[in-house]
C-alpha positions, 0 to 999 in steps of 0.5 A: 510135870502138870502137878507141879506146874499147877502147884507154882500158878496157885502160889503165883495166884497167893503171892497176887493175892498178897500184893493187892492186899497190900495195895488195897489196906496201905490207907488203913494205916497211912491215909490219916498221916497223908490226908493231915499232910505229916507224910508225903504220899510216896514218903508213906507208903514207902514207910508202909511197905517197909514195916509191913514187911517186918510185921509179916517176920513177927506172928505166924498165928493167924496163918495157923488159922488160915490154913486149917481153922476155916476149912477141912483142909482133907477136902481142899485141892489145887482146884479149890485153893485156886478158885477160892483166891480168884474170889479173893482177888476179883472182890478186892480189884472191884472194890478198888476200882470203887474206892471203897476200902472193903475187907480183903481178908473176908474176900480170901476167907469167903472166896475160899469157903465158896469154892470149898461149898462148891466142891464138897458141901457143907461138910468141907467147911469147919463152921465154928472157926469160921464164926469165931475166928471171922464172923465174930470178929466182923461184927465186934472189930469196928465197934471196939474200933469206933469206941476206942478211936472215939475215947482216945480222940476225946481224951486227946482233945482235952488234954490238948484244948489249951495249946495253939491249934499251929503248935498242935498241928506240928507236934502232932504230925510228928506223932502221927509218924509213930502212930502210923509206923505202928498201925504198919507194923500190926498190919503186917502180923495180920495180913501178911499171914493169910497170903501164907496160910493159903499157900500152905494149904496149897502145899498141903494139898499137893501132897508138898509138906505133911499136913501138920507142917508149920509155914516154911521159911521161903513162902514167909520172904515171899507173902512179905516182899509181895505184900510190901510190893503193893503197899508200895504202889499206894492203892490211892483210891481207897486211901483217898476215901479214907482220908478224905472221905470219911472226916475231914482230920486234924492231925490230933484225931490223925494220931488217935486212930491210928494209935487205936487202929494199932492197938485193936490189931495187935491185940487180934493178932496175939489170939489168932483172929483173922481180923479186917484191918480195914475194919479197924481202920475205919472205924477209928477214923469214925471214932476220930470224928465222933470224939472231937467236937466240931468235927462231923463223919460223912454218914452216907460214906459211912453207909456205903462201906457198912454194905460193903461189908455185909456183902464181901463174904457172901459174894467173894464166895459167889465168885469162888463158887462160879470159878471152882464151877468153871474149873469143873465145866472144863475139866481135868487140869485144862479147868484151872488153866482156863479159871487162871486166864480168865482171872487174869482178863478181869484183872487187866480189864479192871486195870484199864477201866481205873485209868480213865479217872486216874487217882494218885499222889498227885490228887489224892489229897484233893478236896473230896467235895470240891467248894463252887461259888454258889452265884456262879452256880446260879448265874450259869443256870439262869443263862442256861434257862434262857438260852434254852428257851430262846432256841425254842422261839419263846424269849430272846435272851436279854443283852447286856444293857436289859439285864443291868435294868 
């Protein structure tokens, strides 16, 4: 019973996976429509997580890619799956809690290549998929993305410089819904399929199915209720940065990136790249910002994301590579049980500390630098200076009728 009862808290730990994925990317495809106020926030991402689930019937492609073009699936065991989606998982809770909407599928690939690194080497990971099918693309995606939204942003403004900005507002918020509803649905043909690739390198290694098995048709329903789950529960904080933190849109450049975002992702999926939806995302959002005139990107929010990024492999993989150490410090089955517990306390602690500055539909389209009244700024330090300095016996503080003098 220990094997099986193993293989069932590795695919619980997938499906966990799959649901903070959900949560984590539902910006990418909503945040603009939210943030231009086409969709209520509990409208999109209902709307979201619908699509999202119809995306994840469509392509299996990339799953194919998971499950055995990163790694030797020869070498990978029940151990190894479980430590690899710990990385995934704890990265991406992190970089929730932060706001920062950072790659979860780098966080699987590289919580999963770590744990893998741990465990047999070098040798264990297949390094030309991983730089053709995900390195690559990393570094290629956002920049296509930022041409692409940037392109069609200017080709939009244009076309449209002549209408009333009321009329431009209104007629584009309705396409912003499509838009929307597209970026979703591509969403689901990528993301959705890396929760299954892992699962079937779970199966596979637990001897369940053949090693030359395709995704069967229960883990397909099961990646899909999971991920449209937490898409659902709205993942606030990284919609908020997105469509609040990154430009200030119109629903014009609203439309155009996600109408970009959409096409850069399909595309993707069609040739199995394990493509960052987020990636996509953002950059189309910046595109929006550099393709309308007016309109200006927050550079150092940027920037933040940009580091992000470059670190999320490496320390996802980090973290893969202390849980599988972790696993094997306990030993025998006793190790991915203790790996599990812990994972499971990061995540509740990780929950609790979000609490304390809640964001949600309530706030989420709050002014992300709030405007104050320069002299009231003013006035309340000069009051501030003066009572400091009268508690130090220096000056008395004016009344009313010195300071009208």
């Amino acid at each position: 019973m220990t094997e099986p009862l193993l293989l069932g808290i590795v695919v619980a730990t997938a499906l966990a996976f799959d649901f903070t994925n959900g949560f984590h990317d539902t910006g990418n495809a909503m945040a603009t429509s939210i943030a231009t106020r086409a969709l209520k926030p509990k409208q999109a991402v209902l709307l979201s997580a619908t699509l999202n689930m119809v995306g994840a019937f469509l392509s299996l492609t990339v799953a194919a890619t998971i499950a055995k073009g990163i790694v030797d699936s020869g070498v990978v065991t029940l151990e190894i799956v479980l430590a690899g989606l710990a990385g995934g998982i704890i990265w991406n809770l992190v970089t929730w809690l932060f706001g920062i909407p950072s790659s979860s599928s780098h966080a699987l690939v590289g919580g999963v290549v770590g744990a893998v690194l741990a465990a047999a080497g070098t040798g264990g990971v297949l390094w030309a998929g991983l730089v053709a099918k995900v390195l690559l693309p990393a570094l290629i995606a956002p920049l296509v993305a930022i041409l692409v939204g940037t392109v069609a942003t200017a080709l939009v403004a244009r076309i449209t410089r002549d209408v009333p900005q009321d009329t431009n507002d209104r007629m584009f918020r309705w396409g912003q819904i499509g838009s929307a509803s597209l970026v979703s649905l591509a969403h689901g043909t990528n993301d959705a399929q890396k929760s299954m690739g892992i699962i079937l390198l779970a199966l596979i290694a637990a001897g369940a199915v053949p090693s030359d098995s395709s995704v069967p048709f229960w883990v397909i329903v099961s990646c899909a209720l999971a991920m449209a789950l937490g898409t659902y529960t709205g993942g606030w904080r990284v919609i908020r940065t997105l469509g609040k933190g990154l430009v200030e849109l119109e629903s014009r450049q609203g439309m155009a990136a996600e109408t970009s975002s959409a096409a850069v992702i399909l595309l993707s999926s069609h040739f199995g790249y394990s493509l960052s939806t987020t990636h996509v995302a953002t950059g189309s959002i910046m595109g929006s910002g550099v393709g309308m005139k007016g309109a200006s990107v927050r550079w150092s929010v940027a920037g933040r994301m940009f580091m992000a990024w470059l670190i999320t492999v490496p320390a996802a993989a980090t973290v893969g590579a202390l849980a599988y150490g972790l696993d094997r410090l306990v030993g025998g089955t006793a190790g991915s049980y203790v790996v599990f517990g812990v994972l499971l306390a990061i995540a509740a602690f990780i929950w609790w500390w979000s609490r304390r500055k809640p964001v949600g539909h309530h706030n989420v389209n709050d002014d992300w630098e709030p405007v104050a009244d320069a002299e009231a700024i003013l006035a309340e330090a000069v009051v501030d200076h003066e009572l400091s300095e009268a508690a130090d016996g220096a000056v008395t503080v004016p009344d009313a009728r010195e300071r009208e003098s």
